[in-house]
C-alpha positions as a LaTeX table, in Angstrom:
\begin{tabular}{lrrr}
\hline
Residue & $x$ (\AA) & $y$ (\AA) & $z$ (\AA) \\
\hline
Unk1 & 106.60 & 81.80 & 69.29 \\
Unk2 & 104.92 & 82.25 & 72.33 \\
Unk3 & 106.36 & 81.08 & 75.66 \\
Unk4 & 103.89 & 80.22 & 78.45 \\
Unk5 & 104.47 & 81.95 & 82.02 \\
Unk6 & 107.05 & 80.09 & 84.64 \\
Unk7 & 104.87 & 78.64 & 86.88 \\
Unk8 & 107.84 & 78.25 & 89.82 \\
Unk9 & 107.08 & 80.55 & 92.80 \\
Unk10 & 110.04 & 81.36 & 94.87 \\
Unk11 & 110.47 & 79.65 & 98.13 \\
Unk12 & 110.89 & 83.47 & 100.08 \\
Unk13 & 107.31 & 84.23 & 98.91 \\
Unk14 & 106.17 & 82.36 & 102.02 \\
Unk15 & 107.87 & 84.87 & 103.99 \\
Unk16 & 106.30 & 87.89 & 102.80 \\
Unk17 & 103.47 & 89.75 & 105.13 \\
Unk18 & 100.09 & 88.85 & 104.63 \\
Unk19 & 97.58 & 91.64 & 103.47 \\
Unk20 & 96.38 & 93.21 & 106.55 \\
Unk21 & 92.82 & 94.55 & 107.66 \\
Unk22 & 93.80 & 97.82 & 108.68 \\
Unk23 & 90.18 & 98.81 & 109.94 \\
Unk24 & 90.24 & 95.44 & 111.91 \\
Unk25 & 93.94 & 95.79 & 113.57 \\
Unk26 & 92.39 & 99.75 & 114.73 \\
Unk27 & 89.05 & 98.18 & 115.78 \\
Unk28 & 91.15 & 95.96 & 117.99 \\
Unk29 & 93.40 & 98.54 & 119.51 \\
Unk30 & 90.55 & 100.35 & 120.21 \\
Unk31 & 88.94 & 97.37 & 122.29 \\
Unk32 & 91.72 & 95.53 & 123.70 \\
Unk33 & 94.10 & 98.90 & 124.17 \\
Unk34 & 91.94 & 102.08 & 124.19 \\
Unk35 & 94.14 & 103.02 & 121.21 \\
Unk36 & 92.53 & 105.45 & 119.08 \\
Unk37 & 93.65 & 105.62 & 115.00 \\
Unk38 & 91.36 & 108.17 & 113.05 \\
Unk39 & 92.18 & 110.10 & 109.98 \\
Unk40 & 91.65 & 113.25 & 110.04 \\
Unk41 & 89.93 & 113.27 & 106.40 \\
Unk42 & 87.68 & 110.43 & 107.23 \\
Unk43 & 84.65 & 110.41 & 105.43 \\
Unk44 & 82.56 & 108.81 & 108.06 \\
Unk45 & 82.93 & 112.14 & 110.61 \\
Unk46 & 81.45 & 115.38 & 110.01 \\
Unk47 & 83.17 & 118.65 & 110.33 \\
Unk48 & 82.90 & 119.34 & 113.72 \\
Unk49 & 84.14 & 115.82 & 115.07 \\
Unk50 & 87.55 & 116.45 & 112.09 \\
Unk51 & 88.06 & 119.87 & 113.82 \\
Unk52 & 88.67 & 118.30 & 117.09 \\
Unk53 & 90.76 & 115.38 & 115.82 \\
Unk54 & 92.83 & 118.03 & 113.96 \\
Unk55 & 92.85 & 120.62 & 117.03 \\
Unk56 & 94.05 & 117.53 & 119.58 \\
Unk57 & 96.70 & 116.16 & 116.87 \\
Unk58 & 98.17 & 119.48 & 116.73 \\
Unk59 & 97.99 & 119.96 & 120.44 \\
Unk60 & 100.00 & 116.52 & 121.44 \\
Unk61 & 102.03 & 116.44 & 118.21 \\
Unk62 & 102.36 & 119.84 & 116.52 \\
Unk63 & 101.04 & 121.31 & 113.18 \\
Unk64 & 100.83 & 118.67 & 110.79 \\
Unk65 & 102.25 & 119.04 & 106.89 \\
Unk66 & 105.46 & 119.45 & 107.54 \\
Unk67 & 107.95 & 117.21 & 108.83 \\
Unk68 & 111.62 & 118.51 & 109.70 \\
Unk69 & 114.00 & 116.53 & 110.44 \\
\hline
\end{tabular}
């Protein structure tokens, strides 16, 4: 015998985060703060523009891959 799915939803689920547009909430900072996010392995700059995003991470932040601590 098959039993058909509860349909109750619990009454916390209204207090969970909304899905956020990451690409929006960095388009923002960018505008409102002159915040910067880029990934290093985004696919959208070539090498030369990774290199420096890599070479000024490193700079203000240290080598990255490792984390001690």
């Amino acid at each position: 015998m098959k039993v058909p799915a509860s349909q109750y939803q619990c009454a916390l689920g209204r207090l969970q985060p909304q899905l956020t547009d990451l690409e929006a909430m960095k388009r923002n900072g960018w505008r409102d703060q002159h915040i910067l996010v880029v990934n290093e392995s985004d696919e959208r700059l070539d090498f030369i523009e990774r290199e420096i995003v890599r070479r000024i991470g490193e700079r203000l932040y240290g080598a990255g891959g490792t984390c001690h601590g």
